[in-house]
C-alpha positions as a Markdown table, in Angstrom:
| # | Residue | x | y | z |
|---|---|---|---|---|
| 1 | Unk | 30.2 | -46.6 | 7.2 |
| 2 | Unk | 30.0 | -46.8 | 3.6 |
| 3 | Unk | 26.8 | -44.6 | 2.8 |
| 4 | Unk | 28.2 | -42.3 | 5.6 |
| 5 | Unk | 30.9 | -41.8 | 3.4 |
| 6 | Unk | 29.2 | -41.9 | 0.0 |
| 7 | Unk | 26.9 | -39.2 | 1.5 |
| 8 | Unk | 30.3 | -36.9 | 2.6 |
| 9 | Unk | 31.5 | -38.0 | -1.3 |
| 10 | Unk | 28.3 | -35.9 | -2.5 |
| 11 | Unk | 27.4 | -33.4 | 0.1 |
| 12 | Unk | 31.0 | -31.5 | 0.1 |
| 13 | Unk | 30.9 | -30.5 | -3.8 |
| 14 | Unk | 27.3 | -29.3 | -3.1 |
| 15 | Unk | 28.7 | -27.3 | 0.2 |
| 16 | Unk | 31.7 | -26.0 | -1.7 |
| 17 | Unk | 29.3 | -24.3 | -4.4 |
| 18 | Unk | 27.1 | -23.4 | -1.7 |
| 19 | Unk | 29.8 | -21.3 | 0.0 |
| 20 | Unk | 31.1 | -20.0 | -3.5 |
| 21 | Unk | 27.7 | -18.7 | -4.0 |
| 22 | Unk | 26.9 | -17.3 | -0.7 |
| 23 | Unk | 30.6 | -15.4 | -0.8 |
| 24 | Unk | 29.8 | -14.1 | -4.0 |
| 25 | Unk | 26.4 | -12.7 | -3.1 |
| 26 | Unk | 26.9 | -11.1 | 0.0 |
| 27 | Unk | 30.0 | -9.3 | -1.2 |
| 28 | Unk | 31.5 | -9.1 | 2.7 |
| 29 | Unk | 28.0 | -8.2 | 4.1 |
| 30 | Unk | 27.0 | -10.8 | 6.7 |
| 31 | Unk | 24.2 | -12.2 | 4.9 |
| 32 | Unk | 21.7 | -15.0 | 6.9 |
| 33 | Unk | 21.1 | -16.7 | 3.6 |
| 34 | Unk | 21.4 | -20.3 | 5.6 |
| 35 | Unk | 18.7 | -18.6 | 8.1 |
| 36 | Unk | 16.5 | -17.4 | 5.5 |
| 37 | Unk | 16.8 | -21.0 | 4.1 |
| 38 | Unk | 15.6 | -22.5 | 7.1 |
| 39 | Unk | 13.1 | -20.0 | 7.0 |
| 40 | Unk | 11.3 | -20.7 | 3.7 |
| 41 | Unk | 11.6 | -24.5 | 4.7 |
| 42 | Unk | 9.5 | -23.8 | 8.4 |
| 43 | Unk | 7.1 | -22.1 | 6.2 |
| 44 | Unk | 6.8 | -24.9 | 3.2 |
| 45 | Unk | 6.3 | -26.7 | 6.2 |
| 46 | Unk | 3.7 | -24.4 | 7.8 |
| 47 | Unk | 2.0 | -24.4 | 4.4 |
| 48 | Unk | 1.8 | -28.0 | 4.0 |
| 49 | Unk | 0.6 | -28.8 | 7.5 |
| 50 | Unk | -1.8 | -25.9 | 7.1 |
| 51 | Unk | -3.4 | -27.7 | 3.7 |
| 52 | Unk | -3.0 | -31.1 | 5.2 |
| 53 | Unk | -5.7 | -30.0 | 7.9 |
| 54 | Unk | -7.9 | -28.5 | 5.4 |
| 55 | Unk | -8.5 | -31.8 | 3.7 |
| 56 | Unk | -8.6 | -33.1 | 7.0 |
| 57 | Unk | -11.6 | -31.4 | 8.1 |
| 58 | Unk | -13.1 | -31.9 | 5.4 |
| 59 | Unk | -14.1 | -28.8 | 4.0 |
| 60 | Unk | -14.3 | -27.7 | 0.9 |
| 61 | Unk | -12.6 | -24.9 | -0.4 |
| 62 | Unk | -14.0 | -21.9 | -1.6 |
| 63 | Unk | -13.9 | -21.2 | -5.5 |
| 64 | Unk | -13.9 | -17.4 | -4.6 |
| 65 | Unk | -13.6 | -15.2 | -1.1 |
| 66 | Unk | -16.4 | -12.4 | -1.3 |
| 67 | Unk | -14.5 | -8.8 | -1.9 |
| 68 | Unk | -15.6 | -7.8 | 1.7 |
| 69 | Unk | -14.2 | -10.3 | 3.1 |
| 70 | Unk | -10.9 | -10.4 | 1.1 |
| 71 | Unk | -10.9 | -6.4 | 2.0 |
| 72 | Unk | -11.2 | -7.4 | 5.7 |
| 73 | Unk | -8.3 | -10.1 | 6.0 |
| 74 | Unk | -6.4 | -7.8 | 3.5 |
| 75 | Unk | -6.7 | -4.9 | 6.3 |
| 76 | Unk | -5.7 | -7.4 | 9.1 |
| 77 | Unk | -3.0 | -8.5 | 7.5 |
| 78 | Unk | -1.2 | -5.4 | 7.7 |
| 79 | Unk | -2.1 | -3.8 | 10.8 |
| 80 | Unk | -1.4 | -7.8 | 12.5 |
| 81 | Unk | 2.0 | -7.6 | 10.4 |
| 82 | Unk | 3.0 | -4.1 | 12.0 |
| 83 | Unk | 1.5 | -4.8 | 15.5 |
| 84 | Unk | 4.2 | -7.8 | 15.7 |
| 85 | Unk | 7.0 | -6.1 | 13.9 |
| 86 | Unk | 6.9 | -2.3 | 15.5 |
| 87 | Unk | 4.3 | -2.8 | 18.8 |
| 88 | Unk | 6.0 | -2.0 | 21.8 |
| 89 | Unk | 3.8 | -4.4 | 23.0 |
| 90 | Unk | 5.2 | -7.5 | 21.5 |
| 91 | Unk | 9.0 | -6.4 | 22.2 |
| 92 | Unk | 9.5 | -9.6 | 24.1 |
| 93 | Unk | 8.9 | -11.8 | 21.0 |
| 94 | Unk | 11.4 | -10.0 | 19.2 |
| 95 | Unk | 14.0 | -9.4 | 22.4 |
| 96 | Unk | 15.9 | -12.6 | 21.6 |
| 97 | Unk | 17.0 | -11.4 | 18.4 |
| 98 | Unk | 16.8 | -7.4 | 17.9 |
| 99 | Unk | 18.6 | -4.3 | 20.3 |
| 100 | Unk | 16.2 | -1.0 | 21.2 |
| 101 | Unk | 16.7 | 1.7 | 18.6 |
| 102 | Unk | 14.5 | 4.3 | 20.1 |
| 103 | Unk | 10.9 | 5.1 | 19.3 |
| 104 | Unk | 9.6 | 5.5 | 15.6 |
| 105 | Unk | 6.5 | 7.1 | 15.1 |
| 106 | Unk | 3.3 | 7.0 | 16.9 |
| 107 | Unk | 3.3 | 4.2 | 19.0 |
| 108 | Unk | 6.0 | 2.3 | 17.7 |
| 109 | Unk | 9.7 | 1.5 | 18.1 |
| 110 | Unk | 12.9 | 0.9 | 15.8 |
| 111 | Unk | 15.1 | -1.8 | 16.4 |
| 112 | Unk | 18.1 | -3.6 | 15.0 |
| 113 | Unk | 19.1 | -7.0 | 14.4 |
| 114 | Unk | 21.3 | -7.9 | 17.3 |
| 115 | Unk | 24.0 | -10.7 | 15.8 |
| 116 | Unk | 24.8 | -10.6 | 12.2 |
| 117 | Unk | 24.6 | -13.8 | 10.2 |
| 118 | Unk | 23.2 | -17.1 | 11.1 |
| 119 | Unk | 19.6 | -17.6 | 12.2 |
| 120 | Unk | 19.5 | -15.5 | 14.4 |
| 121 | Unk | 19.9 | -13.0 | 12.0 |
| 122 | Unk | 17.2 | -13.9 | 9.4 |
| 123 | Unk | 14.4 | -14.2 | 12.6 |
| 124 | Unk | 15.5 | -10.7 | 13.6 |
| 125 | Unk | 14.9 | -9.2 | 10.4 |
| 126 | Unk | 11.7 | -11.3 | 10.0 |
| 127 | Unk | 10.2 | -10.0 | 13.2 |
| 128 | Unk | 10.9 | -6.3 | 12.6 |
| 129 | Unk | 9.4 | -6.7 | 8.9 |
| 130 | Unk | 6.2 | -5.8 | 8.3 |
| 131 | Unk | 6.1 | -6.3 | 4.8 |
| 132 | Unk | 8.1 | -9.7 | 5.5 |
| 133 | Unk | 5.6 | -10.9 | 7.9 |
| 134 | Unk | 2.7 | -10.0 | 5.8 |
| 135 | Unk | 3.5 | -13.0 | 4.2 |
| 136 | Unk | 3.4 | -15.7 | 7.0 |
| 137 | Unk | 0.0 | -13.8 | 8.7 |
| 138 | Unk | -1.8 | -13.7 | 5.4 |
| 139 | Unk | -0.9 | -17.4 | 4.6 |
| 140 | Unk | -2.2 | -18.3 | 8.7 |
| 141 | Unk | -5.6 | -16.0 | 8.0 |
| 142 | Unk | -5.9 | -17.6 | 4.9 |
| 143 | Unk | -6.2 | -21.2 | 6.0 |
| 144 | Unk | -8.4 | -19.9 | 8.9 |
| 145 | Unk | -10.6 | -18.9 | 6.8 |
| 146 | Unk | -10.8 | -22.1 | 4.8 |
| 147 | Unk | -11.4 | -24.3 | 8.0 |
| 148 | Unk | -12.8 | -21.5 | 10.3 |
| 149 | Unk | -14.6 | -19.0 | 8.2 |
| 150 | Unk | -16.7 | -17.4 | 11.0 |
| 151 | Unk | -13.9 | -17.4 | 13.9 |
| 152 | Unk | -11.3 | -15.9 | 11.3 |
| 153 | Unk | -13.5 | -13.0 | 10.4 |
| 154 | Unk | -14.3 | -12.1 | 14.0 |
| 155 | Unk | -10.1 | -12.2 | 14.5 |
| 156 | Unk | -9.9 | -10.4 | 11.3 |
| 157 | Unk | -12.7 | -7.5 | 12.2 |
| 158 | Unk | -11.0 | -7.1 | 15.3 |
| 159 | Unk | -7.5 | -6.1 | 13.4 |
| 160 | Unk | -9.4 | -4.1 | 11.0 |
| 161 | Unk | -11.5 | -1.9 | 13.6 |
| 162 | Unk | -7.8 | -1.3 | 15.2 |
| 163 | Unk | -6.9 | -0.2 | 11.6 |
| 164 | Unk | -9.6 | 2.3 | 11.5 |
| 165 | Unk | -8.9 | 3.3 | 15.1 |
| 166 | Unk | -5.4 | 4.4 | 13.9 |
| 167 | Unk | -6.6 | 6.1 | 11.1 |
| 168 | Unk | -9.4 | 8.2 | 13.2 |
| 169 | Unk | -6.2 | 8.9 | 15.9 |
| 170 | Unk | -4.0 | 10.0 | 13.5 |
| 171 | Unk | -6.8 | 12.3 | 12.0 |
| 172 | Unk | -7.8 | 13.6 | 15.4 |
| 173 | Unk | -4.0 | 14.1 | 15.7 |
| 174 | Unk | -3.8 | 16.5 | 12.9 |
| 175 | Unk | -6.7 | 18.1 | 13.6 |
| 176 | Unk | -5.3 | 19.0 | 16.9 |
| 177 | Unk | -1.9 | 20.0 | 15.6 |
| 178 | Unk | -3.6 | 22.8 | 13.3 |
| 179 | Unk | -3.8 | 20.8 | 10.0 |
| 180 | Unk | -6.8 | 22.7 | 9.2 |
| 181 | Unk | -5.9 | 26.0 | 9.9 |
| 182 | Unk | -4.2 | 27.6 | 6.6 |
| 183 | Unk | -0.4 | 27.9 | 6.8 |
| 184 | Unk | 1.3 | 31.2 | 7.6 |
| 185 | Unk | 2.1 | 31.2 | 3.9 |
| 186 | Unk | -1.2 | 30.9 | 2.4 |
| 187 | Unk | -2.5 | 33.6 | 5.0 |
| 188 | Unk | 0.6 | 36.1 | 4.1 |
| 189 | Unk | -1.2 | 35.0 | 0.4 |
| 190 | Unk | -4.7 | 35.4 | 1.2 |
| 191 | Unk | -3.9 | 38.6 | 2.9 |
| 192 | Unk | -1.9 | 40.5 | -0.3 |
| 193 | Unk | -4.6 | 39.5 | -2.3 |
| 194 | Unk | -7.2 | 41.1 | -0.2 |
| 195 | Unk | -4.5 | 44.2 | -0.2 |
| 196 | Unk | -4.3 | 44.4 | -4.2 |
| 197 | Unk | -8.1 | 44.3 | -4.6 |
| 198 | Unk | -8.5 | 46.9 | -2.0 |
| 199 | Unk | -5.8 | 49.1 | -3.9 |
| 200 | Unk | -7.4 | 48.4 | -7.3 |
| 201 | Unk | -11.3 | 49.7 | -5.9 |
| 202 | Unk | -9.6 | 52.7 | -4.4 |
């Protein structure tokens, strides 16, 4: 009973300022910062599980990752990132925790966090992130590919030929819309021009 309330005796100055600060940053917005708390401490977690199964195995790790193969994770990284944040695909991960917004782009979808506040709140804006998921898939490819170097680039090659897919769509795309047919502008242009030097000859 006594450390019980030794640890009350503590914990509610530490709580107080804790609710001070999270009132003064989120100046009435409803802010996850408790969620985003939890969320650094699942990753720390993540991270030191992660390097407690490299030593484990045994390996060594590398003093430097070949550009290629930096350029290849780097690639998979983001098209991994925006498959799980904007896929229609993987709506059902993020269901739980965003609301349908309508379709953004080619092939992908805008959504919105669903409760404000809480945890919740800070996995919603995780999952429809890109840039914040970056994060967590380049730390998972990372420790692939200091335990399984060959598995992680076939995973990684796979992601990266997607990549290039998208590019080579979105090219194709263009090409189809007229992108390289001149404008009616720069016709009207080339067509005065033509006009001026036929009046100048005659």
């Amino acid at each position: 009973m006594a450390i019980a309330d030794e640890v009350q005796r503590i914990g509610a100055p530490v709580l107080r300022w804790a609710q001070v600060q999270k009132h003064e940053y989120a100046q009435g917005e409803p802010r996850p910062l408790g969620g985003d708390l939890g969320a650094m401490g699942v990753y720390l977690g993540l991270v030191s599980a992660g390097a407690a199964a490299v030593r484990y195995s045994g390996r060594e790790l590398p003093d430097r990752i070949p550009f290629g193969d930096a350029a290849l994770l780097a690639v998979a990284t983001f098209r991994l990132a925006r498959r799980i944040a904007k896929d229609p695909v993987t709506a059902p991960l993020r269901a739980p925790f965003t609301a349908f917004q309508g379709p953004s782009g080619h092939a992908e979808v805008a959504e919105e966090v669903r409760e404000h506040g809480g945890v919740k709140h800070a996995i919603g804006e995780l999952l429809t992130c890109p840039f914040c998921l970056a994060q967590w898939v380049a730390t998972g490819l990372v420790f692939g590919y200091a335990t399984a170097p060959r598995a992680t680039r076939l995973a990684a090659l796979t992601m990266t030929l997607v990549a290039g897919s998208d590019v080579l769509q979105f090219l194709y795309d263009a090409i189809q819309n007229g992108a390289l047919e001149p404008s009616a502008q720069e016709a009207a242009g080339v067509d005065a021009d033509a006009a001026g030097k036929h009046a100048e000859q005659g």
